[in-house]
C-alpha positions as CSV (number, residue, x, y, z in Angstrom):
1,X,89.9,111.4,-36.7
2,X,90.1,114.7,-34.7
3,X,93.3,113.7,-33.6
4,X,94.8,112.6,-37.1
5,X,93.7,115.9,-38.3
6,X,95.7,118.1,-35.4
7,X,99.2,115.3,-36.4
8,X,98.7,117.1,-39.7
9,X,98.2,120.4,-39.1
10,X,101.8,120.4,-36.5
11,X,103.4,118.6,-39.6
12,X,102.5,121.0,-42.4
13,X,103.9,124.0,-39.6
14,X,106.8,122.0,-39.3
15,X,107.0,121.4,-42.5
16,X,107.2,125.4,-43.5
17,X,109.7,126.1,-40.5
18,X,112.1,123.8,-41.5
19,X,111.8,125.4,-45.1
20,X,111.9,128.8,-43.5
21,X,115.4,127.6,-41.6
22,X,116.8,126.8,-45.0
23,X,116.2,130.0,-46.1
24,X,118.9,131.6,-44.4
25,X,121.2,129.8,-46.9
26,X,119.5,130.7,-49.2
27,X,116.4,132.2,-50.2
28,X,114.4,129.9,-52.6
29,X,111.8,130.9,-55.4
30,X,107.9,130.9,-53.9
31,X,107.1,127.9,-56.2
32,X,110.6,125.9,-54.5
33,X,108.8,126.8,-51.1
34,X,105.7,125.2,-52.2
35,X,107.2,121.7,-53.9
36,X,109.6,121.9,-50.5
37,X,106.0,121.7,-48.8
38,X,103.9,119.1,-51.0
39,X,106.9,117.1,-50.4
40,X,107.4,116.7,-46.7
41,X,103.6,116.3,-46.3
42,X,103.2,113.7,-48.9
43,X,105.9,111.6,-47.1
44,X,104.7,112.0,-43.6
45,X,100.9,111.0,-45.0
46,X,102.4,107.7,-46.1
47,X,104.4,106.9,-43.6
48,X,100.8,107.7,-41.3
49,X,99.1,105.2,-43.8
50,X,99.6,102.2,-42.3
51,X,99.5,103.6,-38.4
52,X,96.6,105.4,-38.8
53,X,94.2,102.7,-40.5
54,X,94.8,100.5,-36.3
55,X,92.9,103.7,-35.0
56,X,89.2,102.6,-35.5
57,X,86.7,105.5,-35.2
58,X,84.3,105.0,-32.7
59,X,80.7,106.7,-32.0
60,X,81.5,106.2,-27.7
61,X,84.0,106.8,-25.5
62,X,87.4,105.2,-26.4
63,X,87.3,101.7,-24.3
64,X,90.4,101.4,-21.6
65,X,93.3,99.6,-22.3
66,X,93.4,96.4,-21.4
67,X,96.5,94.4,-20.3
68,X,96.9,93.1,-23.8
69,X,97.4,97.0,-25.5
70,X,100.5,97.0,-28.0
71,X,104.1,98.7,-27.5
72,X,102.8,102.7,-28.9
73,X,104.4,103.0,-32.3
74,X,106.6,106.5,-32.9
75,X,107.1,107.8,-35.7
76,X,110.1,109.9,-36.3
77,X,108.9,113.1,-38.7
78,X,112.4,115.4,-39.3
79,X,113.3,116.3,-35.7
80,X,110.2,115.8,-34.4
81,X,108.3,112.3,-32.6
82,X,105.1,111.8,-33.1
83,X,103.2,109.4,-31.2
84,X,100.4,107.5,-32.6
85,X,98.5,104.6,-30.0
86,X,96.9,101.7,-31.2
87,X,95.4,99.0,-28.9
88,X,93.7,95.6,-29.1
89,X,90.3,95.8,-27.2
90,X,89.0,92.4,-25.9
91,X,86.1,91.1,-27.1
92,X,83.4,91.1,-24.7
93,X,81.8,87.6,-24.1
94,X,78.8,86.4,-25.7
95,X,75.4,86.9,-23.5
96,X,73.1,83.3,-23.9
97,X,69.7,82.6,-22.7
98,X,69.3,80.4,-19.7
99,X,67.0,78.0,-18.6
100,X,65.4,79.7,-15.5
101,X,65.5,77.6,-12.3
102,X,62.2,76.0,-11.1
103,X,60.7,75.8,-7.6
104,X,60.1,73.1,-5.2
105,X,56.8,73.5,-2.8
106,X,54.3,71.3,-1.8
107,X,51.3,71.7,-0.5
108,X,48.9,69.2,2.3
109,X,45.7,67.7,0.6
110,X,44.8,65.1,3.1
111,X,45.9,62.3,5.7
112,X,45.1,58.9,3.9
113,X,46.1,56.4,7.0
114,X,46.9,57.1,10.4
115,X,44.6,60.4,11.1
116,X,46.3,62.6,14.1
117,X,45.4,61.4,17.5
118,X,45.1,57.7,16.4
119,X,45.7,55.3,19.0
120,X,48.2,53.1,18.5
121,X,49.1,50.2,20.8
122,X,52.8,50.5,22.3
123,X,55.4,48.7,20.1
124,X,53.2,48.2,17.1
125,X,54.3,49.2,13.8
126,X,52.4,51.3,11.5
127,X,52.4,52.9,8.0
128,X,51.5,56.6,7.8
129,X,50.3,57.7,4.0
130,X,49.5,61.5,3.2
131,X,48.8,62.9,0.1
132,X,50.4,66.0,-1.2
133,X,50.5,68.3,-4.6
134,X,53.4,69.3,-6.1
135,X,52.8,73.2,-5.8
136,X,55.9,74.0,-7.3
137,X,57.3,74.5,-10.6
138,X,59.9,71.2,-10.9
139,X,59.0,67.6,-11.6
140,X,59.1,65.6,-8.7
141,X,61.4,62.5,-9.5
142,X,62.3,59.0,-8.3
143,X,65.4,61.1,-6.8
144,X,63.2,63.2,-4.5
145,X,63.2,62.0,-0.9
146,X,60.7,62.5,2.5
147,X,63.0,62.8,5.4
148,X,62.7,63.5,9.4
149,X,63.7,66.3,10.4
150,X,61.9,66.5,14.4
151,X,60.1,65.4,16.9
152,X,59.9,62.6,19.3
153,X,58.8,59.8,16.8
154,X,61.3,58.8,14.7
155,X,60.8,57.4,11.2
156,X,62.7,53.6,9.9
157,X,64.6,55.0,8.4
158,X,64.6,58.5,8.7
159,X,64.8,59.0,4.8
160,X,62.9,57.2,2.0
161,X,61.6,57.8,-1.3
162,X,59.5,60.2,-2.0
163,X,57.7,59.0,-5.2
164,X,58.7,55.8,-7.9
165,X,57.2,57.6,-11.0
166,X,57.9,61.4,-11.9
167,X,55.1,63.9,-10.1
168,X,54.2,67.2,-12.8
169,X,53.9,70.0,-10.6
170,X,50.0,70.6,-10.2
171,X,49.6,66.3,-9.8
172,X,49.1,64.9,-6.3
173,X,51.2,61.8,-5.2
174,X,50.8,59.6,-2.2
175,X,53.9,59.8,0.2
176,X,54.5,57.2,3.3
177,X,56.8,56.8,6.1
178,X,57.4,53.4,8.2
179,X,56.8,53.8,12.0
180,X,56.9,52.1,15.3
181,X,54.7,53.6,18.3
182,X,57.2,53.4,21.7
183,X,56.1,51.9,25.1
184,X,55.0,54.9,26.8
185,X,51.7,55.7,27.2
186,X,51.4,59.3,25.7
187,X,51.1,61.3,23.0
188,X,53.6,61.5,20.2
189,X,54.6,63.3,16.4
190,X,56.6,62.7,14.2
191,X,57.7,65.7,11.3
192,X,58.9,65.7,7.9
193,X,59.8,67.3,4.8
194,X,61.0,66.4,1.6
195,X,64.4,66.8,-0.4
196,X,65.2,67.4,-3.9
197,X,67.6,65.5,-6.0
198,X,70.3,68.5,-5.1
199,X,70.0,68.1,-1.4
200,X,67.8,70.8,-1.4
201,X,64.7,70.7,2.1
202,X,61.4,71.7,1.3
203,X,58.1,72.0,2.7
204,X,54.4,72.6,2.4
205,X,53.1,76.2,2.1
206,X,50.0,77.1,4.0
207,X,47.4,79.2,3.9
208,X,49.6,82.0,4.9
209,X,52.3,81.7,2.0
210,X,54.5,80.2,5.4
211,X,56.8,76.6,5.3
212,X,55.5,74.1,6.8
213,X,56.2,70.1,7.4
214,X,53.8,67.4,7.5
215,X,53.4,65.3,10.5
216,X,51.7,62.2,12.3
217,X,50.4,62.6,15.5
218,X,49.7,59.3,17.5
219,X,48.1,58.2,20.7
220,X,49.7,55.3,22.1
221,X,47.4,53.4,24.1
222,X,45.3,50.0,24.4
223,X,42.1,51.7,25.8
224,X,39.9,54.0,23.5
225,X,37.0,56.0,25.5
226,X,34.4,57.1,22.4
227,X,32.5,58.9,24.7
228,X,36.0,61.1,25.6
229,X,36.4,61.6,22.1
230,X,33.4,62.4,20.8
231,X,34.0,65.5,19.0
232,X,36.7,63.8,17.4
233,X,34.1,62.1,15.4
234,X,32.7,63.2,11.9
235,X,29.0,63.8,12.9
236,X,25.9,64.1,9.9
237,X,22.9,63.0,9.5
238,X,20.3,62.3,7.3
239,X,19.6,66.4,6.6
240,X,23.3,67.4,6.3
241,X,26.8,67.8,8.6
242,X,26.4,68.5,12.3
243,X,28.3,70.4,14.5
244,X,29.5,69.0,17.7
245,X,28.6,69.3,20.5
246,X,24.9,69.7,18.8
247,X,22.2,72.0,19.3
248,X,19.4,70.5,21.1
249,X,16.0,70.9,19.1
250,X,17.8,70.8,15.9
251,X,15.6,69.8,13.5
252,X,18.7,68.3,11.6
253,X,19.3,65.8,14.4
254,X,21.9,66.8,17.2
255,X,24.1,65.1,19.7
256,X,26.2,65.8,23.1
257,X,27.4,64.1,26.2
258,X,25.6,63.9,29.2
259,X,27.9,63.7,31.7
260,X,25.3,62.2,34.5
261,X,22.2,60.3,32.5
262,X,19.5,59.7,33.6
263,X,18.3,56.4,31.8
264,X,15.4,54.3,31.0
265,X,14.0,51.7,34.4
266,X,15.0,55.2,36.7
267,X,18.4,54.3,36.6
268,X,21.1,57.3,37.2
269,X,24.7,57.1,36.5
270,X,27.6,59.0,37.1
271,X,29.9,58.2,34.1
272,X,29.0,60.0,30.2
273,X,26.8,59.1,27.7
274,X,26.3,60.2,24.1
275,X,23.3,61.1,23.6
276,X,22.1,60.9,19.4
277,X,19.0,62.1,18.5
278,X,17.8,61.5,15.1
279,X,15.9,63.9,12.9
280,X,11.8,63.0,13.0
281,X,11.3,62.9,9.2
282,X,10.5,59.4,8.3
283,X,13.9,57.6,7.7
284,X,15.9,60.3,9.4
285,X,19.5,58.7,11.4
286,X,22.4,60.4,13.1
287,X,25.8,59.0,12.6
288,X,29.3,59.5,14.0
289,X,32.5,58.5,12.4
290,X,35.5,57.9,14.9
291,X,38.8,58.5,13.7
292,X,41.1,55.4,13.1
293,X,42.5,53.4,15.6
294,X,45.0,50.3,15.8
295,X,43.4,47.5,17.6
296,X,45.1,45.9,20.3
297,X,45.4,41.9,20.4
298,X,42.8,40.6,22.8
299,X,40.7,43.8,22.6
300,X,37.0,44.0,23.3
301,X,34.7,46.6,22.6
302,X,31.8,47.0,25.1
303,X,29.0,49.5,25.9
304,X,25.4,50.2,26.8
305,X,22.4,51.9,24.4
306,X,18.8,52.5,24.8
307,X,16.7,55.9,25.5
308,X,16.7,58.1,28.0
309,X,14.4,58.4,31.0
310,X,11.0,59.9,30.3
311,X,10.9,59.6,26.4
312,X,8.4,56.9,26.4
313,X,7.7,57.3,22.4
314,X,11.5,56.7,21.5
315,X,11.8,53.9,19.3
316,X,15.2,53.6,17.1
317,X,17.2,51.6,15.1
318,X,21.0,50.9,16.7
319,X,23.7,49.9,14.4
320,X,27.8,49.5,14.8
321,X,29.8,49.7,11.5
322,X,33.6,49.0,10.8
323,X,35.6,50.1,8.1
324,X,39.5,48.8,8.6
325,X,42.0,51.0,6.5
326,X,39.3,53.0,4.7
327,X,37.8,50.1,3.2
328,X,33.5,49.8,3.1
329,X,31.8,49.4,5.8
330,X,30.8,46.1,7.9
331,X,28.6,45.9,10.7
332,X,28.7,44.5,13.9
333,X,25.5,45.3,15.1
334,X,22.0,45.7,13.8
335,X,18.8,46.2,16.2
336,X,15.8,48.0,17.0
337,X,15.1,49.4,20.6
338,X,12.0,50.6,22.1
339,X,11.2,52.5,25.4
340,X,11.9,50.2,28.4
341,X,15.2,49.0,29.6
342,X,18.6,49.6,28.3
343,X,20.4,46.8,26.7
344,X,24.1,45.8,26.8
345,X,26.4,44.4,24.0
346,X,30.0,43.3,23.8
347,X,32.3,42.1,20.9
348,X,35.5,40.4,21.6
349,X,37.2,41.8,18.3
350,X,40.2,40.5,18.4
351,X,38.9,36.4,19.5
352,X,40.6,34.3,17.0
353,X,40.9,37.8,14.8
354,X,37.4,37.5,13.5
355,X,37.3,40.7,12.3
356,X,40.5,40.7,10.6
357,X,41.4,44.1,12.5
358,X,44.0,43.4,14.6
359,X,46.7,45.7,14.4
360,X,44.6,47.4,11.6
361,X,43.4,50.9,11.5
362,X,40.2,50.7,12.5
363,X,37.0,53.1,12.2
364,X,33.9,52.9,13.9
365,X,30.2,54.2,12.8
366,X,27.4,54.1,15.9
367,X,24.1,55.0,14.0
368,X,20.9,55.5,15.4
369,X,17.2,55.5,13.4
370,X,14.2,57.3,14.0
371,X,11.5,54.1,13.7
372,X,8.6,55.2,11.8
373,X,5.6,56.5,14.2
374,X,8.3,57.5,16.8
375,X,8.7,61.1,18.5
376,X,11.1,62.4,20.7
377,X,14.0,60.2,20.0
378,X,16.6,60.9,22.9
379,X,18.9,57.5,22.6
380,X,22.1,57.4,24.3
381,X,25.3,55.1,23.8
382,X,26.7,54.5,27.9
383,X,30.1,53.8,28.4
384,X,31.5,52.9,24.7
385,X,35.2,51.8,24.9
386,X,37.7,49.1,23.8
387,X,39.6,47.9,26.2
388,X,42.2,45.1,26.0
């Protein structure tokens, strides 16, 4: 508008100088002056008219022109150009919402089959199951995968699916791979993590806010000392969990290895022995759980249990439990033993397959009782192993 206003004010001069040039002809009346004046701006205002009206007034800055701008229009007023710029501006793009992007995490919640350090016979095949949450924010799908991505156990194949149904973030899913322990005898692992539908690798967070992958960790082997890994066992008893190895005059019940027993009869020995004792409360026990193991063809499972030397008032209550694949409980063994000589027992586990555990993940449970009128409980398992 400023700029319309300053066109007008240099044509109204121009306007009275061209009048004032015709005057040296002549000198016209005051009121000729005036009409000579009305009439020069009147026709520069409409020929403006139409020109002006492109020029929209703006509150901001006038936008840049843009390589679409029009040829400037002149406009010829007497002997004089006036230039008058007009543009088209470009509209600027609408601005939508957009969905915001979810986030793929997972997080561990527990090893279902195949707990790390399992023993595993050389070329036997085995399925290892852990179960995860979907810490993130997207819906797991059927297009999700769990592939390798290290170590020297290799999955078959190395990429699978990762769930059948859709997982909701905050559910928890069970995820397995397929694997096959070599011939060596050592230790192995195998690591993984899990893929979106895009291509995308993801792992679990821990307790740090870091990455991480899952893994299975295996043993392979056809000999299992329990006595060697006996703070790989679960240990409770009737009052509670226990810590291993135990504190001796725990009134909770307690249990360690004694590396050179002296048992029952005056007999010493030079290889280990768990020693369990039970609490004294009338129907107190002491129980370890042994992590899973695959059981070899023609395995047998042998050891030696009674009390050691000196505690004449021990009196307990042996047992041997099972439980193949996390299923219940079955026992092998069941008897009482009192103060005197240590007793022996064997079990051919795998003869004919009685058990239905070959090749089977495989727990084991050694219990012992406190008999009622007992005191001073100190029972011992000798030797426990499985051995082909």
């Amino acid at each position: 508008m400023t700029n319309t206003r300053k066109i007008l004010s240099t044509i109204i001069l121009i306007a009275v100088l061209l009048t004032s040039c015709n005057s040296v002809e002549a000198t016209p009346e005051p009121m000729e002056v005036q009409n000579r004046i009305n009439a020069a701006v009147a026709q520069t205002l409409a020929a403006l008219s139409t020109q002006v009206a492109l020029v929209q007034p703006t509150d901001g800055p006038t936008p840049a022109p843009t390589e679409n701008s029009e040829e400037t229009p002149t406009l010829e007023v007497g002997e004089l150009s006036v230039t008058v710029q007009s543009q088209n501006l470009t509209p600027l793009p609408k601005i939508t919402n957009t969905p915001g992007s979810c986030t793929d995490y997972a997080a561990y919640v527990a090893d279902i089959t195949i707990p790390d350090g399992t023993m595993v016979p050389p070329k036997t095949s085995f399925t290892k199951t852990w179960s995860i949450r979907n810490a993130g924010s997207c819906t797991w799908t059927p297009e999700y995968s769990l592939v390798w991505i290290g170590g020297d156990l290799k999955g078959t194949p190395n990429k699978v699916p990762l769930t059948s149904t859709n997982i909701l973030p905050g559910q928890t899913a069970h995820v397995s791979v397929s694997l096959t322990a070599p011939d060596e005898f050592k230790k192995y692992r195998s690591f993984w993590k899990l893929m979106n539908k895009s291509g995308q690798i993801f792992g679990l967070m821990d307790n740090t806010g870091k990455e991480q992958s899952i893994w299975a960790e295996i043993v392979v082997g056809l000999r299992y000392d329990f006595a060697a890994n006996m703070c790989s066992a679960t240990w409770t008893s009737s009052s509670g969990a226990l810590p291993c190895p135990g504190i001796q005059k725990d009134p909770r019940g307690f249990a360690y290895l004694n590396t050179a027993p002296a048992i029952e009869g005056g007999v010493k020995e030079n290889d280990p022995a768990i020693v369990m004792v039970p609490p004294s409360t009338n129907g107190g026990y002491i129980v370890a759980q042994f992590p899973q193991i695959i059981i070899p063809d023609y395995s047998n499972l042998s050891l030696r249990f009674g009390c050691l030397e000196g505690y004449t008032n021990c009196n307990v209550r042996f047992r041997i439990t099972y439980s193949i694949d996390g299923g219940p409980e079955q026992e092998l063994l069941n008897t009482v033993h009192g103060y005197g000589e240590w007793e022996s027992y064997n079990s051919y586990l795998a003869f004919n397959n009685q058990f239905a555990m070959v090749g089977k993940p495989v727990s084991f449970l050694f219990y012992m009782y406190a008999m009622e009128g007992s005191s001073d409980n100190y029972a011992f398992i000798f030797s426990p192993i499985i051995t082909p």
